[in-house]
C-alpha positions as CSV (number, residue, x, y, z in Angstrom):
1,X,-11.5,20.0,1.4
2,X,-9.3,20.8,4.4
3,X,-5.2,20.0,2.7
4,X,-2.3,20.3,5.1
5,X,1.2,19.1,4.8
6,X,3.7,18.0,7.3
7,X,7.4,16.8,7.4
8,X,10.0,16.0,9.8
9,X,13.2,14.3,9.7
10,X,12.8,10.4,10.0
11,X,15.2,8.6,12.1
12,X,14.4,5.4,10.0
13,X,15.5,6.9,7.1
14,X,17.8,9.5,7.5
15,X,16.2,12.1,5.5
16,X,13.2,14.8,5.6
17,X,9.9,13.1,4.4
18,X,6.9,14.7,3.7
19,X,3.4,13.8,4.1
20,X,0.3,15.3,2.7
21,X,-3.1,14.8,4.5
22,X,-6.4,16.0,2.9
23,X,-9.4,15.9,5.2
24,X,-10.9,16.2,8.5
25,X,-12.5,13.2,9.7
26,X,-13.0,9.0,9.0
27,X,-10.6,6.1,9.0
28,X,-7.0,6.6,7.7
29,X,-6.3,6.0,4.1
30,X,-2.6,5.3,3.6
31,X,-1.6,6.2,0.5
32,X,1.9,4.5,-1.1
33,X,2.7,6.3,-4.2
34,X,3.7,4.2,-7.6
35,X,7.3,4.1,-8.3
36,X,9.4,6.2,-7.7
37,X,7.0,9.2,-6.9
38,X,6.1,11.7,-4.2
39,X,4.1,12.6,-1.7
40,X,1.9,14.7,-4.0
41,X,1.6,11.9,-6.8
42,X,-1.9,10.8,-6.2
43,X,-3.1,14.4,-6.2
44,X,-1.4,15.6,-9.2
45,X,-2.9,12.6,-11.4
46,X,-5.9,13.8,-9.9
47,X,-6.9,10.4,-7.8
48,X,-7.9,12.9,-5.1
49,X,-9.8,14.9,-6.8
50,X,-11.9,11.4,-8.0
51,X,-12.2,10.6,-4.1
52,X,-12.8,14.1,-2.8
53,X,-16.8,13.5,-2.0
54,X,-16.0,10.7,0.5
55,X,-12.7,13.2,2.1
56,X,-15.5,16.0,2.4
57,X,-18.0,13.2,3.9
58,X,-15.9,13.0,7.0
59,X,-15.7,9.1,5.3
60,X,-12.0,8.9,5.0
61,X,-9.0,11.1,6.1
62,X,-6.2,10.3,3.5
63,X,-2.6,10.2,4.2
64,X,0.1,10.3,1.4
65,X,3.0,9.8,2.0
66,X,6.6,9.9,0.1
67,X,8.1,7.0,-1.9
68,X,12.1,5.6,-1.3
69,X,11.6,3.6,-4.4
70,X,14.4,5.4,-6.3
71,X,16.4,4.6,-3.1
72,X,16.2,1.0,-3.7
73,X,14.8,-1.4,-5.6
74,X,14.3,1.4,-8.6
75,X,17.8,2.4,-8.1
76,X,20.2,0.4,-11.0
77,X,23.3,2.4,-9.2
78,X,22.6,0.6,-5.8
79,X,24.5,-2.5,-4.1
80,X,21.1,-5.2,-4.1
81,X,22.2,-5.6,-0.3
82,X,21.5,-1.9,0.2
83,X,18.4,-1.8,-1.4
84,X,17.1,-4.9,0.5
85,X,18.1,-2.4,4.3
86,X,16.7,0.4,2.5
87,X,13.4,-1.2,1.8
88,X,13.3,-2.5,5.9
89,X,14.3,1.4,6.6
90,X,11.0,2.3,5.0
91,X,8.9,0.3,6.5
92,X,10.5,1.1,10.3
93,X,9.8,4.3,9.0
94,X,6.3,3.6,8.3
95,X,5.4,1.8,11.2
96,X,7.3,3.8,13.7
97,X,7.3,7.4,12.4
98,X,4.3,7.3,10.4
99,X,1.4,5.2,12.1
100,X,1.8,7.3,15.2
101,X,1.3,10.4,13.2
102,X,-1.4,9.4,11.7
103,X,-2.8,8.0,15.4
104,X,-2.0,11.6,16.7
105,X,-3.9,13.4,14.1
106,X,-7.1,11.2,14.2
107,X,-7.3,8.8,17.4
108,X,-5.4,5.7,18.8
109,X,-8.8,3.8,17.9
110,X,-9.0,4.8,14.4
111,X,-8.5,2.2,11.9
112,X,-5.5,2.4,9.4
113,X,-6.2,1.1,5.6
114,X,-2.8,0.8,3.7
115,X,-3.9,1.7,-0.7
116,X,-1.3,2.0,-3.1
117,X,-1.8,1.2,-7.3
118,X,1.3,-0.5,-9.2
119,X,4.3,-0.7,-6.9
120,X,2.5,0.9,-4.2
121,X,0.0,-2.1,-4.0
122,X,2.8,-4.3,-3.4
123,X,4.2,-1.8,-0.4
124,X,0.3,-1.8,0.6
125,X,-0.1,-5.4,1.1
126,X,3.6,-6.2,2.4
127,X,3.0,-3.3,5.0
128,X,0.0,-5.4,6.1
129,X,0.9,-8.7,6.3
130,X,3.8,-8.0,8.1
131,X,2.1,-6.0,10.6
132,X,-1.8,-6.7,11.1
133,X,-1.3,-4.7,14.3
134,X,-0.8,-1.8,13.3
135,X,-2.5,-1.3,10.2
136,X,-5.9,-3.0,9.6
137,X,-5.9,-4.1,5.9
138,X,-4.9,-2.7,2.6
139,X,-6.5,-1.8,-1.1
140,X,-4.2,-3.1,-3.5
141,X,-4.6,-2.0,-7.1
142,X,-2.6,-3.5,-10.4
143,X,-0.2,-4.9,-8.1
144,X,2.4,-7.9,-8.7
145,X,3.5,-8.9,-5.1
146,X,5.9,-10.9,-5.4
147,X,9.1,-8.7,-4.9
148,X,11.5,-10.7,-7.0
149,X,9.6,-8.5,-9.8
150,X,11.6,-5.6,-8.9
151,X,15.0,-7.1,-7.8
152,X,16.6,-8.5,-11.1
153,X,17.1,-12.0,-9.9
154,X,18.8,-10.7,-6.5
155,X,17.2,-12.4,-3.3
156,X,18.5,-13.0,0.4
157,X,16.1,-12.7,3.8
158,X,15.1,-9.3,3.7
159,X,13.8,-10.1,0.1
160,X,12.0,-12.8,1.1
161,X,10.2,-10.9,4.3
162,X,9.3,-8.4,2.6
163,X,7.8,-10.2,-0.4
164,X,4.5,-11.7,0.2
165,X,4.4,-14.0,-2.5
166,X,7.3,-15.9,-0.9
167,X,6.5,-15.5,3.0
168,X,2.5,-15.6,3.4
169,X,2.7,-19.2,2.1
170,X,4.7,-20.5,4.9
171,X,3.2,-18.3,7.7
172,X,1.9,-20.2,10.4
173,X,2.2,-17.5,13.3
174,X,-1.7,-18.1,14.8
175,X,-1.7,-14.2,16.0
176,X,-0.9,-12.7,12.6
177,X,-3.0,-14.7,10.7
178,X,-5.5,-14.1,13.1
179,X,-5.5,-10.4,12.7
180,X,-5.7,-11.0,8.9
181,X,-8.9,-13.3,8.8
182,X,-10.9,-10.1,11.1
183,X,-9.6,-7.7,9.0
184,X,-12.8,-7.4,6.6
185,X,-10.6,-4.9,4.2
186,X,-8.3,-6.7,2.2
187,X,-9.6,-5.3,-2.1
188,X,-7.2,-7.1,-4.6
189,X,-8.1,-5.5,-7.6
190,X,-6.4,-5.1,-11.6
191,X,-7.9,-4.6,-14.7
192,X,-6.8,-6.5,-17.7
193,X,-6.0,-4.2,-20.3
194,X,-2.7,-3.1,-21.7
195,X,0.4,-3.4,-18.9
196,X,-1.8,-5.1,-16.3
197,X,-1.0,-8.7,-14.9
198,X,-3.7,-9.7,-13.5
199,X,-2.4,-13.4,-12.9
200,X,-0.4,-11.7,-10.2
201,X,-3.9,-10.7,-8.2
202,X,-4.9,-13.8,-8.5
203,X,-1.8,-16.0,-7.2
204,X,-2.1,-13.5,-4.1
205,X,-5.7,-14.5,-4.0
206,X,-5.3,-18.4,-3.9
207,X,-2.3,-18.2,-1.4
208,X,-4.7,-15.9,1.2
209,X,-7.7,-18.7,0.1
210,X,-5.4,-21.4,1.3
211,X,-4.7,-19.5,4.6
212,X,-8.6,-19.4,5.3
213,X,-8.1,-15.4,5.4
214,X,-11.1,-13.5,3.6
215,X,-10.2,-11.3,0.8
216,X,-11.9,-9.4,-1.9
217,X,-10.9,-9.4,-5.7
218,X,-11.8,-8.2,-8.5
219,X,-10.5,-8.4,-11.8
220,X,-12.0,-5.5,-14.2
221,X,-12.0,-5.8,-18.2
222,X,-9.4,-5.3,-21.2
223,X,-10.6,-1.4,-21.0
224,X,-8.9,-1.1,-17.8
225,X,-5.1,-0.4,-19.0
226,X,-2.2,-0.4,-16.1
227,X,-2.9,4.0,-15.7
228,X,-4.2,6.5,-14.0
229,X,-8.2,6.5,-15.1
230,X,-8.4,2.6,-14.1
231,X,-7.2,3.6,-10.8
232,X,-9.4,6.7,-10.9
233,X,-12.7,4.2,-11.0
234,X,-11.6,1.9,-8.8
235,X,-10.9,3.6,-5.8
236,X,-14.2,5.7,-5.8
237,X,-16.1,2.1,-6.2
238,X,-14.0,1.2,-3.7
239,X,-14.6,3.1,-1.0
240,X,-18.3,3.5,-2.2
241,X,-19.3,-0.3,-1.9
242,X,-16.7,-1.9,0.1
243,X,-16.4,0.8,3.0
């Protein structure tokens, strides 16, 4: 499997950011790393390894990229305020920084699939639904998207625009929602074993329901813990039945 890794300072954010990208054709996976990990996350827990037939396929062409989790919301030592412009630096940083990389290394038609387990599903969908033109759909897995989750009762604008829980309920925008509804890749899935919360997959479920937009979810058994082998199964099934 071809592995290369890039970086360059990002404007957004201030900082040097990494990005590792393992093979050589297909659409672009996105990968947003759990918590307040790296770049090299989903590689070292061995989630590449599980999807490495469909990278050496020409299938998919993932893209991981580095977390600022510790940076905000993660970050007990930080203003809420701060956090709250940190968390819009990242996605600026996403959208203007990394889609065009990703655009550059592939092609401007190839199709960009946001997929991130935990906190990363969360970043996944919110990166999205705020922007349907730029990134085509998502693959959400054990996530909880309603921001407030993570903010310890603090909440102002940027909270709420970057929590989809509390703004896809009250979008009306015709284009976005649009977008949404032809996407054809939106996978909400959780398991329901130890540390999952699989009530939060399906509150995300009715709200995109009521907004007519079609979405996939799939809630796996009490097996499935909140770790690193349920998210090893599901991607592979993933990518082999949805994709």
């Amino acid at each position: 499997m071809r592995r290369e890794i890039h970086g360059w300072h990002s404007p957004s954010l201030g900082k040097h950011m990494e990005i590792a990208v393992y093979g050589h054709y297909g659409f672009a996976l996105l990968m947003l790393p759990t918590a307040a990990a790296d770049y090299l996350e989903y590689e070292r827990f061995l989630l590449i390894d599980a999807i490495a037939p469909w990278i050496e396929a020409g299938k998919c062409k993932v893209f991981s990229i580095n977390s600022i989790n510790a940076e905000a919301w993660l970050n007990d030592r930080m203003h809420p305020r701060h956090k709250s412009i940190r968390h819009n630096q990242f996605n600026a940083y996403v959208y203007q920084e990394v889609v065009p990389f990703i655009k550059n290394m592939t092609s401007p038609e190839t199709p960009v699939y946001t997929c991130g387990a935990s906190l990363g599903a969360l970043h996944s969908a919110n990166l999205f639904f705020k922007r349907p033109d730029l990134i085509n759909g998502f693959i959400g897995m054990s996530g909880d998207y309603n921001l407030e989750t993570y903010t310890k009762g603090y909440f102002d604008q940027d909270v709420y625009f970057n929590s989809p829980m509390a703004y896809l309920p009250n979008l009306e925008d015709p284009h976005l929602l649009g977008l949404m509804r032809q996407s054809g890749h939106i996978h909400i899935f959780t398991g329901s074993g130890a540390y999952e919360n699989p009530d939060a997959s399906r509150r995300l479920s009715a709200v995109l329901h009521a907004k007519g937009i079609p979405h996939d979810l799939e809630i796996w058994g009490p097996d499935m813990p909140h770790d690193w082998p349920t998210w090893r199964a599901m991607l592979p099934y993933i990518l082999e039945t949805r994709f």
